[in-house]
N, C-alpha and C positions, 0 to 999 in steps of 0.2 A: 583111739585117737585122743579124748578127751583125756585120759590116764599121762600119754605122752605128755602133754601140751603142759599138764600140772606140774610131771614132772621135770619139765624144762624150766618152766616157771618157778620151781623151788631151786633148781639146781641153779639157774640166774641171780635167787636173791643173796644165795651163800657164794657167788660167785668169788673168788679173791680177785680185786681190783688191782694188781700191782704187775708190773711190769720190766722183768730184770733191762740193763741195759746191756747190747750187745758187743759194747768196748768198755770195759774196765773206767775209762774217764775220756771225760770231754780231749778233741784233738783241736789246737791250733799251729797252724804254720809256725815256722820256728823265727822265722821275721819279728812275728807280733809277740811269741813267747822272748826274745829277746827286746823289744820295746816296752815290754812293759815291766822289764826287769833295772830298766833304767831308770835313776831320781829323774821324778817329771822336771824339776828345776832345769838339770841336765838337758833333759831329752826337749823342754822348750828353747832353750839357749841353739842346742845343735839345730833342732828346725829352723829358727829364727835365722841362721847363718846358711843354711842350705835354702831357701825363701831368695834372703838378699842375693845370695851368689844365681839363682835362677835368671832374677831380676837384670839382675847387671848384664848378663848375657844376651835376656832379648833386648835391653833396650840397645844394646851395641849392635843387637841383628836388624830389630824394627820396632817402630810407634805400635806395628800391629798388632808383634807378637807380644808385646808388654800388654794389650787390651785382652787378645785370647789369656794369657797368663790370669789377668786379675779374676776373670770372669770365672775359669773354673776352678781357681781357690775360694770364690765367693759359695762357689755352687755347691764345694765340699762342706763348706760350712752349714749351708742348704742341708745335708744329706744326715749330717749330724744329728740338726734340730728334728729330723723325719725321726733318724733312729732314737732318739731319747722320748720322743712322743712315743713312737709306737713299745719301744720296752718299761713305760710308764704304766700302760696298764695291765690290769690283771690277769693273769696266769689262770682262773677259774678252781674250782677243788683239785685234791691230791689227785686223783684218777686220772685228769685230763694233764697233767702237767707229768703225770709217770710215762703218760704214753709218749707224750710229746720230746723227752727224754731221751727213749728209748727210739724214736727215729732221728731223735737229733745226733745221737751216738752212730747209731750204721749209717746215717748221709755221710757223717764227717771220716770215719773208717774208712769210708769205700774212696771217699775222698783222696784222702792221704795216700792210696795203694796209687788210687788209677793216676793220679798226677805225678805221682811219684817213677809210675812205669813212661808217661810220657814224657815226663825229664831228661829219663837217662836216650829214648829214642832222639830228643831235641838237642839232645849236646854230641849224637853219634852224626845226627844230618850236617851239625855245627860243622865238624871236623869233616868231614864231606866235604860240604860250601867251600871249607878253610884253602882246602887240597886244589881245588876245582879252581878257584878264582886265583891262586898262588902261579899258577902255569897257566892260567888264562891269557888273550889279546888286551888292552887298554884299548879306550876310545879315544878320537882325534882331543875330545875335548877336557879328558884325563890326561893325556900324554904333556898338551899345553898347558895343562895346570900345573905341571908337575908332580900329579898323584902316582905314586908306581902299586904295583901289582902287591903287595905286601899293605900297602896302605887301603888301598882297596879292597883285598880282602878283609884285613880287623873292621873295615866299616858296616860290610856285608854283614860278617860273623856278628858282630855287635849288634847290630839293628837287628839282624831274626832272633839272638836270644832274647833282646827287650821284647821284642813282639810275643813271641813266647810267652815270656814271664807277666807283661800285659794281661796278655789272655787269658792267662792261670789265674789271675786275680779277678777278673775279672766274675770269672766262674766261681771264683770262694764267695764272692761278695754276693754272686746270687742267691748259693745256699746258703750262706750266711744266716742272710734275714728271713730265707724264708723257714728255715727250723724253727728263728722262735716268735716268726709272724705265728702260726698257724695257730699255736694254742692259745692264742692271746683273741684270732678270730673269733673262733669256739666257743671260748668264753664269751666274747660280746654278744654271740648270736644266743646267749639266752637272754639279753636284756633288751636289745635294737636289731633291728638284719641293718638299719643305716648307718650303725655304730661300727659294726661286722663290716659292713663293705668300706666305709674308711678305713678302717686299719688295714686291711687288706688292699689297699688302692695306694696307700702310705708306704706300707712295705715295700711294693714295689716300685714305688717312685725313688726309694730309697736307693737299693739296687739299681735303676735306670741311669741316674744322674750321675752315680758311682762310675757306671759302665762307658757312658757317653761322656764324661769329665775326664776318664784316665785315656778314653782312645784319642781327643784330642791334645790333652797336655802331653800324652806320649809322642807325636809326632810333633808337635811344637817344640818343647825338648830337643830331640832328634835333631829337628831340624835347626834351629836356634845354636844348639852345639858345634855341629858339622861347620856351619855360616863364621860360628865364630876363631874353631881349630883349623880353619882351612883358608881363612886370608878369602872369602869370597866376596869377590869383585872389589879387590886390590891388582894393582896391575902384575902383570904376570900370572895368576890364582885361577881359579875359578869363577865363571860366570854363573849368576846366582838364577839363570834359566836351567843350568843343568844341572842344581845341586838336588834338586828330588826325586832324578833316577838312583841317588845315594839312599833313600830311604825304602826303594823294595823291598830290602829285607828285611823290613819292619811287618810288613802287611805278607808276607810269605810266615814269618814268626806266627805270627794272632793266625793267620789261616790252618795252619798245622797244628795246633793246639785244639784248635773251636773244631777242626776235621775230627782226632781221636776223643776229646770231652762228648761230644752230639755222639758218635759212634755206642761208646761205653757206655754212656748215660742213658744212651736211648734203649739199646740192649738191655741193661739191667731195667728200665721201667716195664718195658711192655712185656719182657719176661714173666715180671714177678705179676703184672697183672691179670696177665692172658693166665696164668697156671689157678693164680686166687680166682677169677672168675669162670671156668669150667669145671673146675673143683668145686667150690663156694656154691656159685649160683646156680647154674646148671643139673649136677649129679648132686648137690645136699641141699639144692631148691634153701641153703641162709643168704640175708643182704648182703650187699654188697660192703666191705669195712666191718663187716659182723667179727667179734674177738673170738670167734671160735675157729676162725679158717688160721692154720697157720701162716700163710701168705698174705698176710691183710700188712705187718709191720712191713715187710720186703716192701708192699706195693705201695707204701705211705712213702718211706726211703726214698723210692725211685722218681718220683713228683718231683722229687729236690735236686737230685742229681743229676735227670735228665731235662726234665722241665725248665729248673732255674739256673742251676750252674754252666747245662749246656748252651743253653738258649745265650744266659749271660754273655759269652766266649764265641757263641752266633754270631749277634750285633754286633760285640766289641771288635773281631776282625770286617764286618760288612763295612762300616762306619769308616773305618782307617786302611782299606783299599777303597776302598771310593774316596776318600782326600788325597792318598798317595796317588791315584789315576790323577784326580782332575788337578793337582799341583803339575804333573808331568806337566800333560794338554795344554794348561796353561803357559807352565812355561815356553814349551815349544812354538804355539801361537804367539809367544809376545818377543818371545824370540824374531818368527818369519817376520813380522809386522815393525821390526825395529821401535818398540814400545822406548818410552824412553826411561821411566818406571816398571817394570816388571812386575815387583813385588805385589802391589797390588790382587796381579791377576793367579800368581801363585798363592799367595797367603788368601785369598778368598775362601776356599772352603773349609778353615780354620774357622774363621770368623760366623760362618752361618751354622756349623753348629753348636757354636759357644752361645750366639743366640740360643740355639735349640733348646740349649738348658736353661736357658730364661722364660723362655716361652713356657716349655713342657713344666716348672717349678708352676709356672702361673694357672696353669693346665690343673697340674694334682691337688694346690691348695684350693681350688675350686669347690672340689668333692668335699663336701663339708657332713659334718653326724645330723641326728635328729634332735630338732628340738625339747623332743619329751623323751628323755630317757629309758620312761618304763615301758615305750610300747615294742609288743613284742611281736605284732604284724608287720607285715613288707608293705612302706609308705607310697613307693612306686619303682616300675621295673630297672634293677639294677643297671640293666644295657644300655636305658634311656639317662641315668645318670652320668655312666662313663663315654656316652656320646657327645652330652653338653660340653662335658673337663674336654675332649676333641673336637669341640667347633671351636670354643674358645681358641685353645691350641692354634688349631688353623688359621684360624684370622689375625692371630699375632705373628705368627709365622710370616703370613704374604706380607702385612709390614715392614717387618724387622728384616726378611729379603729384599722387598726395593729397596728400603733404605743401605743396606748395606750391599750393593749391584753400584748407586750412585755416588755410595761412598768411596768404594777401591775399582770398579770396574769403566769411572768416568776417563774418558782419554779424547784430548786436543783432534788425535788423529779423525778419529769418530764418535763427533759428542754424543749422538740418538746410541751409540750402542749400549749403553748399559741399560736403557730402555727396552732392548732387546732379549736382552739378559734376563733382564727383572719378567717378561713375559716367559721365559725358559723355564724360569723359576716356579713361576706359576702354574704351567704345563706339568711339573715335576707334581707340585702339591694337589691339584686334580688329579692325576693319576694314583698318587698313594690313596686319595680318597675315594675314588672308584675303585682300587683295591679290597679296600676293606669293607667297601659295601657289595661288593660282586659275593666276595668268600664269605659275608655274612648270610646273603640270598641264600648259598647252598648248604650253609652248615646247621643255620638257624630254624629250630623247630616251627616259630613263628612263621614259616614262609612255606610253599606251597612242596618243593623238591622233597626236603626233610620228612615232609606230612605223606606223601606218598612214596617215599622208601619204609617207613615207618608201617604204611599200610600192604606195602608187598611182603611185610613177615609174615602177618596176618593167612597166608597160603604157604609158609611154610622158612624154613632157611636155605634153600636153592633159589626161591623167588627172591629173599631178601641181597642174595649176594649181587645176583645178576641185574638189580636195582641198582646196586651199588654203585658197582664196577659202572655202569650205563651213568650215573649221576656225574662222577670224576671222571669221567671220559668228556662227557659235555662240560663241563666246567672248565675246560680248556680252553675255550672258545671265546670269549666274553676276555678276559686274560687278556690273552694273545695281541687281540682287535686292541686294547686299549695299550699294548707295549710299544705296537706299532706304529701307533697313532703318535705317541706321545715321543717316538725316537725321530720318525718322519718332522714331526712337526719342531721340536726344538732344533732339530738340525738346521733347517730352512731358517729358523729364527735366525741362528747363529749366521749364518751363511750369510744373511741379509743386515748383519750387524753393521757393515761398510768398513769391516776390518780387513785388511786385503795387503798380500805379502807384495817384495819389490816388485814383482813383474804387473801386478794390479788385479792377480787371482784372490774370491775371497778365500778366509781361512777358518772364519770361524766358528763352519757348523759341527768341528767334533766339540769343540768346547762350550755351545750350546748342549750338545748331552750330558754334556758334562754338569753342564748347571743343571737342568734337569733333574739329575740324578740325584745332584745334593736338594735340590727341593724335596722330590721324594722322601729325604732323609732328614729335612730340617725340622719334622717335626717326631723323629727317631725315640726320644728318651720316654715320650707319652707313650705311642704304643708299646715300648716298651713294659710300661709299668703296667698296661692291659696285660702283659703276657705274662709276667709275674703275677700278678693277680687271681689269674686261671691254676696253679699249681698251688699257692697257698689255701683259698678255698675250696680246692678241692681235698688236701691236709686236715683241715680243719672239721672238714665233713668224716672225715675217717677218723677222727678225734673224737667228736660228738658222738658217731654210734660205737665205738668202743667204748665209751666211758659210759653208754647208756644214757644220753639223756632225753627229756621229754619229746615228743611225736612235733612238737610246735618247732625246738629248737632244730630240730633235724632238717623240718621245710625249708628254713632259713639259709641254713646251708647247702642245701638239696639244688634251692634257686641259683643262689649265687655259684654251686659249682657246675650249673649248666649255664650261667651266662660265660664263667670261665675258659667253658668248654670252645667259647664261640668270638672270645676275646686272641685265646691259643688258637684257632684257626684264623683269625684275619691276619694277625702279626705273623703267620706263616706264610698266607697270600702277599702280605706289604714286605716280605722279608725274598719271597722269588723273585717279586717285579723289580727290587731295587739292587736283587743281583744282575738281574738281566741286565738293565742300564751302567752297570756296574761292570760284566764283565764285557762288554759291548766298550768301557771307555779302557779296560786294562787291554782288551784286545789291540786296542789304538796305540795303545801305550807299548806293546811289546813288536810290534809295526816299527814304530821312532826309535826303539832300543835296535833293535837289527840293523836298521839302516847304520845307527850310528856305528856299531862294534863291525859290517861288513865294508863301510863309504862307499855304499852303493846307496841310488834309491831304492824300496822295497813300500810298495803303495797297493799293489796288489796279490792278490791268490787267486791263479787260475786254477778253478777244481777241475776242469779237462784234461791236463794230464794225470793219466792215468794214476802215480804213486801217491799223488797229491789228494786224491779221490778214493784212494786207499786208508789215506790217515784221516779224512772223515767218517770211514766207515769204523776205523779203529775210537775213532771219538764216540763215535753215537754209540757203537757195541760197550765201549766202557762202565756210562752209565747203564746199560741193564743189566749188567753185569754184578757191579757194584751193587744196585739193587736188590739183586738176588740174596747177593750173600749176604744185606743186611738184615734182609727179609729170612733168611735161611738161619742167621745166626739167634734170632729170637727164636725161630720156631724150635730151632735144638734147643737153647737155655729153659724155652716153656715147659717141655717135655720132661727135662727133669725134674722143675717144679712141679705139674703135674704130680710126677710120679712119687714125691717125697709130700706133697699134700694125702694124695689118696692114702698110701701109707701109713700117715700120721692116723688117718682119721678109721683105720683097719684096726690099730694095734695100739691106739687110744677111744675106743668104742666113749669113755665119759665126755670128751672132748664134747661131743655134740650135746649131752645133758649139762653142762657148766661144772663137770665134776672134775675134768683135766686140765691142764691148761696147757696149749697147742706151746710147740719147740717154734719158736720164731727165729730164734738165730738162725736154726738151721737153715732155713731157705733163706734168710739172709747171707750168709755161706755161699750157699750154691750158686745165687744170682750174681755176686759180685766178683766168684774168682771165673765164671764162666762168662760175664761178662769183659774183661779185661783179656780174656783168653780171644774171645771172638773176634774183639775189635781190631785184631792187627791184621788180618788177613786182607778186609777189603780194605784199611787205609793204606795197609802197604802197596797195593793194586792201583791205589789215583796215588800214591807219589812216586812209582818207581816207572808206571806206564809211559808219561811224556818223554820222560828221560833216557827210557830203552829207546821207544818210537826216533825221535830227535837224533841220535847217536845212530844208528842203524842205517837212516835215511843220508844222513851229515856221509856217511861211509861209501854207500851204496852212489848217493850225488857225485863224490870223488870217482869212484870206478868206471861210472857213465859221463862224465863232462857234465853234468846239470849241478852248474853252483847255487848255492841256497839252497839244493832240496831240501835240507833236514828241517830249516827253519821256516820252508813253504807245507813241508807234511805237518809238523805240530802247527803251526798256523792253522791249517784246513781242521787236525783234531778238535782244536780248540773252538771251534766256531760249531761245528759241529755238535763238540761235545756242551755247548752252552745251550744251542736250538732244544736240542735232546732234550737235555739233564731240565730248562725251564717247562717244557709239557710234562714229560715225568713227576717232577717235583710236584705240579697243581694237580695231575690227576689223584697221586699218592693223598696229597695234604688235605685234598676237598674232600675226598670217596673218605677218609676217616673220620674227619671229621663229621662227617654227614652221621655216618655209621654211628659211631658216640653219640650223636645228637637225637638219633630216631629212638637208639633206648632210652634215653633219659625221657622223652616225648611220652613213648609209653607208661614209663614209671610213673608220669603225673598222672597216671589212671587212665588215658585210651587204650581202643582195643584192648582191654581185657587187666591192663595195668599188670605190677608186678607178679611173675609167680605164670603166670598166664604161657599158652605156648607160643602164643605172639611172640612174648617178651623174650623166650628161650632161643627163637630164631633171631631176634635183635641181636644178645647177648653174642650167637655166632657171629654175625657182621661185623661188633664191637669188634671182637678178639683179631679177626681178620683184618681191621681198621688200625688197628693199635700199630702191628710194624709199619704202616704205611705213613701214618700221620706222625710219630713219634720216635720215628726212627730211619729209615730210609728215607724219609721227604725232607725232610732237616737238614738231613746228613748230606744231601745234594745241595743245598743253599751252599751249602762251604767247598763242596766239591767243587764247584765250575770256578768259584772263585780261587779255589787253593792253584785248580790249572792254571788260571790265568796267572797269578802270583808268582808261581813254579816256575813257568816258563820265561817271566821276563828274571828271576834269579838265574835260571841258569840258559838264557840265549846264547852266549860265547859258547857254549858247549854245541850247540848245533850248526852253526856255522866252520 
């Protein structure tokens, strides 16, 4: 053994440090390669006049959209100064900047392929929609506008490719920053771990502000546009209550993009992980990011592309269907109410999260470095850091929401109601916040749950699953209680607002959840930057032990990629509860859309008849479904990583003496074209399902005399498929989390620390945890929301 150990140790020192890249050269969009082919003189003049021309247009829409406008060109400039800070500092030695190289080349590859493949799906749905809305019905209040069917379609079409294209950036901008956050981490983590978690806290504020700045200038745009091409509320036009069922297709766009990026993204991560870590850790008992596994570059990659870029593309659709719901809600209520200003209450949740980005800026510049540069200990625990940058967050928040409830939400009719509002609001921000401290209880090794799944490996890996499984099953519960609470209770808010239509019914408890819901979200760009956070140091950590550096720097990282770990699990818990409120106000929303395209009322779903009580079963069966095969499509891509690992290390015997040096493309390779390959099967399953369902029932209602079936069956799926898909989603997102968190627990030396058979049974739970948290749990965030999106695109179709 000793003999071994020298010879590992010699073969280490002569190691070659270099690391080809797996793309020939750096990839960018061809947007930015053509911008920057432009004289800046040029290219400042054309902004300068695309600026003014934005301008001119809200101010012809509203005082408010010109205030959303200035705020998120202020915030871009915001984003700027993050990224010139964070690419200011150093890169660290050759070693660490070759690796960082080489995953910044396969992020951006796999990049270009997998966007590339849902392009061309995004412009085939295009022409779908095109077809579908050309031979569609109009609505009573289309017809009197004079919109025809043609007009209505390019609006549709238009608004989902923006939405789209949205979302695609949204997801560049995450892996963006985080390729060349990570090495830049690394490097600080040999001078500060304070230093380290700034720039890593910076990155993703960077990315956050990007993300949250483009989903509301995109629908203020949008919107602003439409208001100003369409004569709204000139006589004869459009009434400016019903111009934001015009931007569905914005929030169906961002849903269908964030659906297949979370899908591929997530697939190729826990692919390449799960195969490095049974391989790796397991059967060759090296670290974890050890340079000898050839799946260590694949599992670095996939941090980036599924962690940041999906996640990016996540929020960016949550964020802008929850405006587009609560602009609907609103309008419609200030509609019943005969409001005599509207706009107000439609442009409200423009306005609270352009705060957001004020607040959440005030939030990340918080997080400030250490004052002594050279110390290379942890000054105190990261989590307790980024929880202060989140209280502050929060108490700017509940400000900047009453103030802006009393600013657009105050009305003659009912002066107390914006008061009502502003407690909605607040209702929203305690529930995000009991979110993230619920998903922290169970993820966090700190706390009691984590500490004893950690100690059921301890008797084996049958014990530790069945911990598991038993921890995200309970973690559902606490959840639920507080969704409840928090939809019960701002609805009654609303209701009691004394906002009440002609007959003297109130009206205003959907748009109480409504507000809610943007509470939950108004402090969106922060935890954002939490969840970016989590994949850059965890980057960075795979940096530092491939480049070999000292045992001290590695803690550093070690730390920070387990608070990481538990940053990415809360922003998963804050990211299901704000769909659920979320698809709870789209549900409302495609409720008013029915009515309007059948001129019936349609206020309720009796699930007693029988077909109707069919299409929730079709609902709830979806999501396990869907599940399956996310969970199914990693396990096949693992498998052949596994098997081109094992191989590697059969038919390269020096690999493990430092004498070979492992094929990394190759598993780059495998992960990326097998992940692209996987992902259409289960997206094609949540977008083709409502639409068969819907059509089927629409046909079946005709042959029996039951009008509205089709739009009473998707109704019942959708509701259905939201109850579902919100338990599924926590049990999946906690139980891995958890799982991740028990080995890391271990690693810090309990029970028997690394290497140990504890840690070997952990390791199983990881791998197990990984589709769940990282792939299929995600992937349901966007799911329930893509339904809801879906189906108010295509309502005229089920009718």
């Amino acid at each position: 053994m000793m003999m071994m150990d020298d010879e590992i140790e010699n073969g280490r020192s002569g190691y070659p440090r270099t690391f080809t890249a797996v793309r020939s050269k750096s990839y960018s969009p061809l947007i930015f390669r053509i911008l920057r082919r432009i004289n800046p003189r040029l290219l400042a003049i054309f902004l300068f006049v695309i600026f003014c021309g934005v301008f001119y247009v809200g101010a012809r829409t509203s005082p408010i959209i010109v205030f959303v406008f200035s705020i998120c060109i202020i915030s871009f400039f915001f984003s700027v100064y993050l990224t010139k800070w964070v690419l200011a500092k150093d890169e660290g030695p050759p070693e660490m900047s070759q690796i960082s190289d080489a995953i910044r080349d396969g992020a951006e590859g796999f990049f270009r392929t997998q966007y590339g493949t849902i392009s061309k799906m995004a412009f085939l749905l295009a022409l779908v929609i095109l077809v579908i809305y050309l031979f569609r019905t109009s609505t009573p209040q289309q017809e009197a506008a004079g919109i025809g069917r043609f007009t209505s379609a390019f609006i549709t079409v238009a608004a989902f490719l923006l939405g789209a294209l949205c979302s695609g950036m949204a997801g560049y901008v995450g892996m963006w920053v985080s390729v060349r956050a990570n090495v830049r981490v690394s490097s600080a983590a040999r001078r500060s771990a304070r230093e380290a978690l700034q720039i890593a806290v910076r990155a993703g504020g960077f990315s956050a502000i990007i993300v949250v700045g483009m989903a509301v200038f995109g629908v203020a745009i949008l919107y602003a546009t439409f208001y100003y091409w369409l004569e709204v509320d000139t006589p004869g036009s459009m009434r400016v209550t019903d111009l934001p069922l015009l931007l569905v297709g914005y929030g169906f766009g961002a849903s269908f993009v964030a659906l297949f990026a979370q899908l591929g993204g997530g697939i190729y991560t826990k692919a390449a992980d799960v195969g490095a870590d049974l391989v790796g850790k397991v059967e060759q008992g090296i670290p974890e990011d050890d340079p000898r596994n050839p799946a260590v570059i694949a599992d670095l990659v996939g941090d980036n592309v599924g962690d940041c870029a999906a996640r990016g593309a996540d929020l960016f659709e949550s964020i802008a269907a929850e405006i587009i719901s609560a602009m609907i809600l609103g309008g419609t209520m200030a509609q019943k109410c005969k409001i005599e200003d509207p706009s107000g209450f439609i442009l409200f949740p423009l306005v609270v999260h352009s705060f957001d980005l004020v607040v959440s800026s005030v939030g990340i510049l918080s997080i400030r470095g250490t004052r002594d540069p050279g110390t290379l200990g942890v000054l105190e625990d990261p989590m307790t850091i980024l929880q202060k940058g989140y209280y502050i967050t929060i108490v700017l928040a509940v400000v900047t929401f009453g103030l802006s409830t009393r600013w657009l939400l105050y009305t003659e009719q009912a002066p107390s109601a914006w008061l009502n509002f502003a407690l909605c609001g607040l209702v929203g921000i305690i529930t995000a916040y009991a979110f993230v401290c619920i998903t922290q209880y169970y993820t966090d090794y700190k706390y009691e749950p984590v500490k004893t799944l950690a100690l059921a490996s301890s008797t084996g890996h049958g014990t530790n699953i069945i911990a598991g499984v038993a921890l995200g099953l309970e973690s559902t519960g606490l959840p639920v209680l507080v969704i409840s609470v928090a939809i019960v209770s701002a609805y009654w808010l609303g209701q009691s607002s004394g906002l009440v239509d002609e007959s003297g019914n109130p009206t205003g408890g959907l748009f109480g959840t409504a507000v809610a819901t943007m509470g939950m979200l108004s402090t969106a760009a922060y935890v954002l930057t939490m969840d970016m956070f989590g994949p850059i140091a965890d980057n960075a950590g795979g940096i530092v032990e491939m480049s070999q550096q000292p045992e001290s720097v590695r803690e550093i990282t070690d730390l920070l990629d387990a608070v990481g770990n538990t940053t990415k699990a809360t922003t998963k818990g804050f990211a299901i509860g704000s769909a659920a409120l979320a698809s709870f106000l789209l549900f409302s929303a495609y409720m008013d859309e029915v009515s309007s395209f059948a001129r019936v009322p349609f206020e309720q779903v009796d699930i007693a008849v029988p077909e109707v009580f069919v299409g929730g079963l079709l609902g709830s069966m979806l999501i396990f479904v869907f599940s399956a095969w996310a969970c199914s499509a990693v396990g096949r891509t693992a498998q052949e990583v596994v098997n081109e690992v094992r191989r590697q290390f059969i038919e390269r015997p020096g690999i493990m003496f430092y004498k070979e040096k492992p094929d990394y493309s190759r598993c780059v390779a495998i992960v990326a074209s097998a992940s692209l390959r996987e992902m259409i099967k289960p997206g094609a399953l949540a977008i083709i399902s409502p639409i068969v369902i819907g059509i089927i029932f629409r046909i079946l209602g005709n042959i029996t005399n039951q009008p509205l079936l089709g739009a009473k069956v998707v109704a019942s799926m959708l509701m259905f498929a939201t109850v579902a898909g919100i338990l599924m989603a926590l049990f999946l997102n906690t139980s891995g989390g958890a799982w991740d968190n028990a080995k890391k627990y271990i690693e810090t030396g309990a029970l028997g620390g690394k290497g140990s058979d504890c840690h070997k049974a952990a390791i199983t739970g990881d791998t197990v945890g990984d589709p769940f948290k990282d792939t299929a749990g995600p992937s349901i965030h966007v799911l329930i929301k893509m339904l809801a999106t879906i189906t108010l695109v295509m309502a005229p179709v089920f009718l």
